[in-house]
LOMARKOL-434076 format. One line per field, with one value per residue (C-alpha): residue number from 1; x, y, z. Coordinates in steps of 0.05 Angstrom, whole numbers, padded with zeros to 5 digits. Layout:
REM residues N
dolum	NUM, ...
east	X, ...
north	Y, ...
up	Z, ...
END
This chain:
REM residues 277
dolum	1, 2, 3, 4, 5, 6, 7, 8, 9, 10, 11, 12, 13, 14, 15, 16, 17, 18, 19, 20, 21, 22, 23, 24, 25, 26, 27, 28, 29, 30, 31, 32, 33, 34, 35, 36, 37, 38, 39, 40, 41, 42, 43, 44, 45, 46, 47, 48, 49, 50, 51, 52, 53, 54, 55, 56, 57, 58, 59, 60, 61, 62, 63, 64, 65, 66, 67, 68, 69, 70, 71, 72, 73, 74, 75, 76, 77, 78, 79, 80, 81, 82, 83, 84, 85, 86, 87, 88, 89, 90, 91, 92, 93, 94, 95, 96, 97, 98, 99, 100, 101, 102, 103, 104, 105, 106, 107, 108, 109, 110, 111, 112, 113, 114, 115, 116, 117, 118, 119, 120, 121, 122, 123, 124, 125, 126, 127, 128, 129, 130, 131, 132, 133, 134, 135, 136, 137, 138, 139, 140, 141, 142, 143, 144, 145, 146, 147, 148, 149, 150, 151, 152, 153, 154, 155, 156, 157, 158, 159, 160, 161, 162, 163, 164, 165, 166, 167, 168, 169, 170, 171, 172, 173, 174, 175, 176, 177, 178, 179, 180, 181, 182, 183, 184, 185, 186, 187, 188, 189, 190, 191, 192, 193, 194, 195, 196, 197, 198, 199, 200, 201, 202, 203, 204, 205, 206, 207, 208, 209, 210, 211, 212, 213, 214, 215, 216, 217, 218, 219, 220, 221, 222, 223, 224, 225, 226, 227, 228, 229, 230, 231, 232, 233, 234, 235, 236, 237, 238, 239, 240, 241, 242, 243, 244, 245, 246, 247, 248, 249, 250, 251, 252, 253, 254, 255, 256, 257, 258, 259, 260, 261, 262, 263, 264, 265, 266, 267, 268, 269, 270, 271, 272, 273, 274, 275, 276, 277
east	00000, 00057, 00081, 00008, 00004, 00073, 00061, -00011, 00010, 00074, 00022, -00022, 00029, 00047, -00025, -00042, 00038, 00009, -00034, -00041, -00063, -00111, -00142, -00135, -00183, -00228, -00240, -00241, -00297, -00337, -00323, -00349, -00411, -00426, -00405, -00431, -00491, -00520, -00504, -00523, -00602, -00646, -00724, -00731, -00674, -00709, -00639, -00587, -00540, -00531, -00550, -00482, -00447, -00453, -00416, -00360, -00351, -00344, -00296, -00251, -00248, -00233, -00180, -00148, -00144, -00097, -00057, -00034, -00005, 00053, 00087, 00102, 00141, 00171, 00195, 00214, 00263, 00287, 00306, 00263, 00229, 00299, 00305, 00245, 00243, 00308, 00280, 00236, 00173, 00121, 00107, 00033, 00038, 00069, 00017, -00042, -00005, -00005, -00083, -00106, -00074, -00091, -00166, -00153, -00133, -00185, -00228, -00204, -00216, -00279, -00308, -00283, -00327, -00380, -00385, -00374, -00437, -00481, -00467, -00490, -00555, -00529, -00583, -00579, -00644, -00602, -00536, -00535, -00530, -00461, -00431, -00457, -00427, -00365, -00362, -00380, -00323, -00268, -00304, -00287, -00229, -00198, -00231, -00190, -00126, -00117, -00120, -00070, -00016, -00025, -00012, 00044, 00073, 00077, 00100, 00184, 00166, 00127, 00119, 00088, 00051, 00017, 00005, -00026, -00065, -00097, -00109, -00142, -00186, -00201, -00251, -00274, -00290, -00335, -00367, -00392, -00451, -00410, -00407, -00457, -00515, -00508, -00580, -00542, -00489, -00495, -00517, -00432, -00410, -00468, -00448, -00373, -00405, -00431, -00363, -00325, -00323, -00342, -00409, -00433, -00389, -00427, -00495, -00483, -00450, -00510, -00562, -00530, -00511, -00572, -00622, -00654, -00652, -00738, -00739, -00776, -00735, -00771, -00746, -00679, -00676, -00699, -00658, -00589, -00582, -00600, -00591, -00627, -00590, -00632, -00681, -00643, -00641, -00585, -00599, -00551, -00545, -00524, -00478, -00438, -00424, -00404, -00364, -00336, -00320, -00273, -00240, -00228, -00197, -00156, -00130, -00110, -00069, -00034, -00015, 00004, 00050, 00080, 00099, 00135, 00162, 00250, 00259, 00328, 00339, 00310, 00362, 00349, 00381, 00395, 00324, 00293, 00262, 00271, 00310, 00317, 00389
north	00000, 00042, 00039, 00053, 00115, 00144, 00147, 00165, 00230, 00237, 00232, 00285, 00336, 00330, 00336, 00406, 00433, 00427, 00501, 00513, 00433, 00446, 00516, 00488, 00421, 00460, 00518, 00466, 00423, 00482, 00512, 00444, 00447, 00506, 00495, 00423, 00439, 00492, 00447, 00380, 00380, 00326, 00332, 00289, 00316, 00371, 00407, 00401, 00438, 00393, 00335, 00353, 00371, 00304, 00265, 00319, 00312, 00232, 00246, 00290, 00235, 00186, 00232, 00249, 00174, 00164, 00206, 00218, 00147, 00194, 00185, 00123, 00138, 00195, 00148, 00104, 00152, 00186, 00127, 00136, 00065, 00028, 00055, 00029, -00038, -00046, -00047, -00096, -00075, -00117, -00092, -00105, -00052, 00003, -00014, -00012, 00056, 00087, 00057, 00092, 00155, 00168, 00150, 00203, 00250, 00239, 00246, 00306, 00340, 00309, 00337, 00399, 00413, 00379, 00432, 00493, 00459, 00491, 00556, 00538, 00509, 00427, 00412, 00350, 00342, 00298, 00291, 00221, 00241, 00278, 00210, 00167, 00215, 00209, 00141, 00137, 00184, 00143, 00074, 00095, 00134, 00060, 00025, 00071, 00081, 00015, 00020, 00078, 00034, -00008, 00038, 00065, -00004, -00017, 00050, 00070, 00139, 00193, 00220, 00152, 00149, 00211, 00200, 00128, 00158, 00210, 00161, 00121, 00175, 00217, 00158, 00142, 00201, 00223, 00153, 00148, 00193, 00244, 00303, 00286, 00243, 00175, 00176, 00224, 00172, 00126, 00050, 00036, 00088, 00068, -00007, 00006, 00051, -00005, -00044, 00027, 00028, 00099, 00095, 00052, 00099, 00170, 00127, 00104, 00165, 00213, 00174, 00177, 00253, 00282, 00231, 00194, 00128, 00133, 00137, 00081, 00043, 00072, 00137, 00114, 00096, 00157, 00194, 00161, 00131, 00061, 00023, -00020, -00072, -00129, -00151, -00136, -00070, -00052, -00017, 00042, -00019, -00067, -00009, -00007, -00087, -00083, -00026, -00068, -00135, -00073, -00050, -00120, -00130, -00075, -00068, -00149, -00132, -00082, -00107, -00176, -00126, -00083, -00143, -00175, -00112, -00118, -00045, -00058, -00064, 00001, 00058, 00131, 00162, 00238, 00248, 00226, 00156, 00088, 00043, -00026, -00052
up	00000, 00013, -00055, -00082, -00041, -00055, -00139, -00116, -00084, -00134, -00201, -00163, -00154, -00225, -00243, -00188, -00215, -00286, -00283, -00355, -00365, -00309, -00342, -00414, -00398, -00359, -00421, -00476, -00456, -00445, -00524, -00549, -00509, -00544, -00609, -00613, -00570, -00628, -00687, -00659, -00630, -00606, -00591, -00545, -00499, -00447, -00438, -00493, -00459, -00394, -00434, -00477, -00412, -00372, -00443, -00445, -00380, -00386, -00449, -00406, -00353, -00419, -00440, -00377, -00351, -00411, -00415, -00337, -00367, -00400, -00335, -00342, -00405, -00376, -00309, -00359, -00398, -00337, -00306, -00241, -00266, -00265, -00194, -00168, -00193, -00165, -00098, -00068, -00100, -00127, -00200, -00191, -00134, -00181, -00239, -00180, -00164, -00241, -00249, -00184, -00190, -00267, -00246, -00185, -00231, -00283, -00231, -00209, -00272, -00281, -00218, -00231, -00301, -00263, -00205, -00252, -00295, -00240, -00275, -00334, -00311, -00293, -00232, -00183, -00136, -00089, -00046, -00073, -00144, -00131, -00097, -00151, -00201, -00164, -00159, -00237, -00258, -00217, -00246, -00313, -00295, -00278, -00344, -00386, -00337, -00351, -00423, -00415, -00387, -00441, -00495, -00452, -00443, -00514, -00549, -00545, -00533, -00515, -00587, -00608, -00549, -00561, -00641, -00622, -00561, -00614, -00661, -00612, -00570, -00626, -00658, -00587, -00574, -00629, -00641, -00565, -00570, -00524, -00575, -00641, -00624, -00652, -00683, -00726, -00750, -00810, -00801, -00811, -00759, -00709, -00721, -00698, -00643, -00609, -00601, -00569, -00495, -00486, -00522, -00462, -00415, -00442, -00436, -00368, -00336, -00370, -00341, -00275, -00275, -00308, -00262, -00320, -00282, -00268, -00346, -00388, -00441, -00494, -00475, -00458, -00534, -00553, -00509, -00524, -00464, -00482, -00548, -00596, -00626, -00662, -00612, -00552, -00516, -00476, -00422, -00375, -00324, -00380, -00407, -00350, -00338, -00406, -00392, -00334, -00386, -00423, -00364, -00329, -00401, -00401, -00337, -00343, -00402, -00380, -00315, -00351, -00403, -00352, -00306, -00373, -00397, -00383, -00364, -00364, -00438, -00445, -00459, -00459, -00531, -00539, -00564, -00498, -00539, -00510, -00548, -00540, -00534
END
């Protein structure tokens, strides 16, 4: 536990050091609510605004889970990983660390566009709501954490880790329902919709933050919030045990890579990439 809690405190003070990170993921969210908010409309949806608010929020949560993950690279490159594994730590405890401190973290910054929503008109009629959102946020803050690592894991550096996280969120991102409506996708976007993680992440976390859980199926459906596919309808509740088959995935993989990795064949060059000897 000790080990846990000492890159658990280290990853947060990189993360509250980091102000223009911190300003810059709190003002973007916020310009796509309102850009994607007036183009992209839904009828059935009694407040676009908050209803566009609760999947940015998710997607910041998404984004930030990943790439807190760049510290592993950078450990890795400044050697401060060859120094711990020398010691008697387990490397399940350091990957336990990195998973719980980039879901922290996400968390963090999750909470913090949720609370400012208020402003803009985001209402809870319960205490409970706030500690479900909470619990939501750092539930798919460690889904994704550990899907992190495992790009982290398997990339040489930090410029390929950010070109294949990009690659990776970008898609995600936009085909999860979080900014553009997936009613407004074509039958082929909507069909690789269903098999991304984050469209059952967006579906579950809105229904929890904006209190749609006393809502019917039918206008789950029509909402966004739950899915038709063939005969079966998947409901928030069945979103987020898929959502846990992902992240029980992910977070196997990556601990099983970054146990095998040999850290000690990895050289620093003079452009700060990991090469293998």
């Amino acid at each position: 536990m000790r080990v846990i809690y000492a890159l658990w405190i280290r990853n947060l003070k990189i993360f509250v050091r980091n102000k223009p990170a911190l300003v810059l993921n709190l003002v973007f969210p916020f310009f796509f609510i309102y850009v994607f908010g007036e183009i992209f409309r839904n009828d059935a949806i009694e407040n676009h605004i908050t209803y566009m608010l609760a999947g940015i929020i998710i997607a910041t949560v998404f984004d930030i889970s990943l790439r807190v993950s760049t510290t592993t690279i950078d450990d890795i490159t400044s050697g401060f990983m060859k120094e711990v594994l020398v010691s008697p730590i387990s490397r399940l405890a350091i990957a336990a660390g990195q998973f719980v401190s980039s879901a922290t973290v996400a968390t963090m910054q999750g909470l913090i566009i949720f609370v400012v929503g208020f402003f803009i008109g985001l209402r809870v009629t319960s205490p409970l709501t706030v500690i479900y959102v909470i619990f939501a946020m750092i539930f798919v803050g460690l889904v994704f954490a550990g899907f992190g690592l495992l790009i982290a894991t398997k990339t040489k550096n930090i410029q390929t880790f950010q070109a294949v996280s990009i690659a990776v969120t970008m898609p995600m991102t936009f085909l999860s329902g979080a900014y553009i409506p997936l009613s407004l996708l074509n039958d082929v976007l909507t069909g690789i919709a269903y098999f991304n993680p984050m469209t059952y992440a967006v579906a579950f976390f809105r229904t929890i933050a904006l209190e749609k859980t006393n809502l019917s199926l039918v206008e789950m459906v029509n909402e966004g919030l739950a899915f038709e596919i063939g005969r079966f309808t998947i409901a928030p509740m069945a979103s987020m045990l898929i959502l846990l088959v992902f992240g029980t995935v992910f977070l196997a993989l990556s601990t099983i890579t970054f146990v095998r990795v040999d850290f000690s064949r990895l050289n620093r060059n003079k452009s700060d990439s990991i090469e293998f000897e």
